[in-house]
N, C-alpha and C positions, 0 to 999 in steps of 0.2 A: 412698488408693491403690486401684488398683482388685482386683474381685475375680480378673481374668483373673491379674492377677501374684501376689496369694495363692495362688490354686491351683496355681502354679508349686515354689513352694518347696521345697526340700528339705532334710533333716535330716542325712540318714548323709555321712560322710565321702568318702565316692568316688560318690555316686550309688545305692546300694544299694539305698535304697527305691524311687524311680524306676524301677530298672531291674526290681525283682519287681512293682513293679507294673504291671510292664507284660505277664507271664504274666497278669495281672488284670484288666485293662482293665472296667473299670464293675462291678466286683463290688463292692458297698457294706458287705457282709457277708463277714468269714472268719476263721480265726481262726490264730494264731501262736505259735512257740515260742522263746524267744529266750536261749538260754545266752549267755551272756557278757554280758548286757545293757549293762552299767558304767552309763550315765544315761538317766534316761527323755527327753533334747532333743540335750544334745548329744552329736553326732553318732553321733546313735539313729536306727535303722533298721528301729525297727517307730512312731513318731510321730505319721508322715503317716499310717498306718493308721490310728492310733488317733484320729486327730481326724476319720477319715474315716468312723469309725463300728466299725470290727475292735475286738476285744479278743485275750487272747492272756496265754500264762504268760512271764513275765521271769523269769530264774533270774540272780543278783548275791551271789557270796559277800562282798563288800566292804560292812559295815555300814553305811557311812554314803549310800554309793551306793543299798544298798536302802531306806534309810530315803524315800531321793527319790523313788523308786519308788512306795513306799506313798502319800505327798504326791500325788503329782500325776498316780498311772494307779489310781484308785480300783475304775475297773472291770475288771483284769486282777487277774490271780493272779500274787502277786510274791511268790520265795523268796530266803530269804536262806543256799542252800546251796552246794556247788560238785558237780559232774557229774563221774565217774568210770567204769570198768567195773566196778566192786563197790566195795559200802559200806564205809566205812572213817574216818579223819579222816589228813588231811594234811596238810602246811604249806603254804601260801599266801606266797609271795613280796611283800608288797606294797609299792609302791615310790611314796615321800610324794611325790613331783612329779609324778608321771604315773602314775595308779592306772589306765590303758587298759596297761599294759604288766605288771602283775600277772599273776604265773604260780605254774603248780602245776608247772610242768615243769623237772624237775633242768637238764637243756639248757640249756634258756634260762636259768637262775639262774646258771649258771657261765658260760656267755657271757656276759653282762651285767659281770660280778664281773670278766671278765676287762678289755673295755673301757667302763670307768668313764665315766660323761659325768655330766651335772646333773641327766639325765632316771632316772638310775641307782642312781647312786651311794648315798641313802638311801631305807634300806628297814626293812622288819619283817616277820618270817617269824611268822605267826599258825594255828596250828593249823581247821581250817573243817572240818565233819563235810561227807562226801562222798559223795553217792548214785548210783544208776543212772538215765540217763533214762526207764527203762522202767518204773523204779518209781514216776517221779515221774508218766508219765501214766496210768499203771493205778489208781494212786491218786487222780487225780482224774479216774475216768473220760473221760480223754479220746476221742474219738468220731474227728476230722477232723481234721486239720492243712493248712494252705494250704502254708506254708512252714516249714521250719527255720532258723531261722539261727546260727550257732554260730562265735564267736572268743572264741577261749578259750587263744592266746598260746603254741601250742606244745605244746597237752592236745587236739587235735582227734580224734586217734585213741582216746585214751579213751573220749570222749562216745558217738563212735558206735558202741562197740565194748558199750556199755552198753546197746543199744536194742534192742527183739525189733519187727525189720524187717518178721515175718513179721505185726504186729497192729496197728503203728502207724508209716505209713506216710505224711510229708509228700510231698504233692505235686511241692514245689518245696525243695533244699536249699542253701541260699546260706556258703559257707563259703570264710573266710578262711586263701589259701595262699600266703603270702609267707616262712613257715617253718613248714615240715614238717619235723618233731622223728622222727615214726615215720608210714611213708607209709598214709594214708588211703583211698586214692583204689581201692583192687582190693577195699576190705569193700563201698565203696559199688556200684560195679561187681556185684559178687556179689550183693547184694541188691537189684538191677533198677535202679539208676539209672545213667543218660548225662551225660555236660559237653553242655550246650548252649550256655553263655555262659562267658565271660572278659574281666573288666572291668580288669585290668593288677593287680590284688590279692586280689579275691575268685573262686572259680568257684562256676559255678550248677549242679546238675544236676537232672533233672528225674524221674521214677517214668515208667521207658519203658509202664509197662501203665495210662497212661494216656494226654490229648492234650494236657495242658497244653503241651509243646514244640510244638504248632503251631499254640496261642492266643499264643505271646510273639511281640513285634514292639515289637523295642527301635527300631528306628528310626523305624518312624510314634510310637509315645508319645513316644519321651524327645526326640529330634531334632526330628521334625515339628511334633508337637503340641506340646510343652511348652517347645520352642525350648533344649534342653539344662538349662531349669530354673535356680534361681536360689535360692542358698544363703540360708538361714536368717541367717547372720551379715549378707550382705548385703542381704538385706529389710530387717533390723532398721534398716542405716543410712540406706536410703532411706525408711525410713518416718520414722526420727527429722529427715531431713533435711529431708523435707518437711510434717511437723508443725511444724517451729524457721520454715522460711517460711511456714509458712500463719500461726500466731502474728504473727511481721513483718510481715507484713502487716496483719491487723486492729492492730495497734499503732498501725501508722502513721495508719492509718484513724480510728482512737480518738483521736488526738492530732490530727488538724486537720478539729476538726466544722465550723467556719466553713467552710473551704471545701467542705464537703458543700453545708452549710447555705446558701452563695449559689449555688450549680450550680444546686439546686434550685430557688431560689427566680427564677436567669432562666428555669427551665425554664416554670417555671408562669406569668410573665408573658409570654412568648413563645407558651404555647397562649394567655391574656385577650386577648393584642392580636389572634392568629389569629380568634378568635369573634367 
């Protein structure tokens, strides 16, 4: 396959990488912070970064999820705590069929409880020690952040509620609003950031006291150039597809040498008689 559709692919769930990457456009280098991580492929939305060269902290209270983490983003700093406004341990909802739907949020735990479905219905409420973001980047001295991104299932307001805004300061903050438990959106405001984007479930906003909002251009990257891009799931199947034919083919090939063998051989009496 070729590389032009490689570099197409995308990872997150709605476009999410694509779409910050496009604040980004040919930055080879930057680095990320990614609460809520859940998997480092799928529908991971720091990936394409990371294959692009970014590194970045994943924070994943769900052990088994972080364990993947450790596997396969060797070069990131990957924690296995959850994000809070002050330190403390709390119980983790986590729900064995769909561990992207694990929550710390009372809300949501009794929504869920109340409409039962398969995605739901069994769970385990596990105790997970829970820090401030601010501690976790002062602690490793963190310097830059390109982006934040944070879904964390109805704990959004915490996360940010834990950050000192005034020393560390992503650029770009990509954050999942399809339920808003206790509203986020006037801390971010207050501490210098704008909505610049709205992809129908995440907003984007950006640090007005910089210019990243008028390097993004979702439409020449994601539309233009990358033609809307092309899911990870479905690479995988045309690549398998076209691996299973290209095999068939030399099969077939392998299986009737004779007729190679006399193509060739009127080929070469056909130049003897030419001479």
């Amino acid at each position: 396959m070729s590389d032009t559709l490689k570099d197409r692919v995308y990872y997150a769930q709605n476009r999410e990488d694509l779409i910050l990457e496009s604040f980004f456009i040919n930055e080879k280098k930057g680095f990320y912070v990614d609460v809520g991580a859940c998997h480092p492929h799928v529908a991971s939305v720091t990936k394409r970064f990371y294959q692009k060269g970014w590194k970045g902290i994943n924070i994943e209270p769900q052990t088994n999820l972080y364990g993947l983490f450790e596997l396969e983003r060797p070069r990131d700093l990957n924690l296995n705590i959850g994000i809070s406004n002050k330190q403390s341990t709390i119980k983790l909802r986590m729900y064995t069929n769909n561990q992207g739907l694990s929550t710390f949020a009372s809300d949501l735990k009794r929504e869920h409880a109340s409409t039962k479905g398969n995605k739901t219905e069994q769970y385990e409420d596990v105790p997970i020690e829970v820090v401030t973001l601010k501690d976790v980047l002062s602690a490793h001295n963190v310097k830059s952040i390109q982006f934040l991104k944070v879904d964390v299932e109805g704990y959004e307001f915490e996360v940010l509620k834990g950050n000192d805004w005034s020393a560390f300061r992503p650029e770009v903050v990509c954050i999942e609003a399809n339920h808003i438990v206790k509203n986020w959106k006037p801390l971010l405001k207050k501490n210098g950031y704008e909505l610049t984007f709205f992809d129908g479930l995440n907003e984007y906003y950006t640090d007005k006291y910089t210019d990243r909002a008028k390097k993004f251009d979702y439409v020449q990257h994601v539309v233009i150039d990358l033609k809307g891009g092309i899911s990870s799931d479905d690479y995988d199947i045309l690549y398998e597809s076209n691996r299973d034919q290209a095999a068939a083919t030399n099969a077939d090939q392998a299986s009737q040498p004779g007729r190679r063998d006399g193509l060739a051989g009127r080929l070469k009496s056909m130049v003897r008689r030419r001479r």
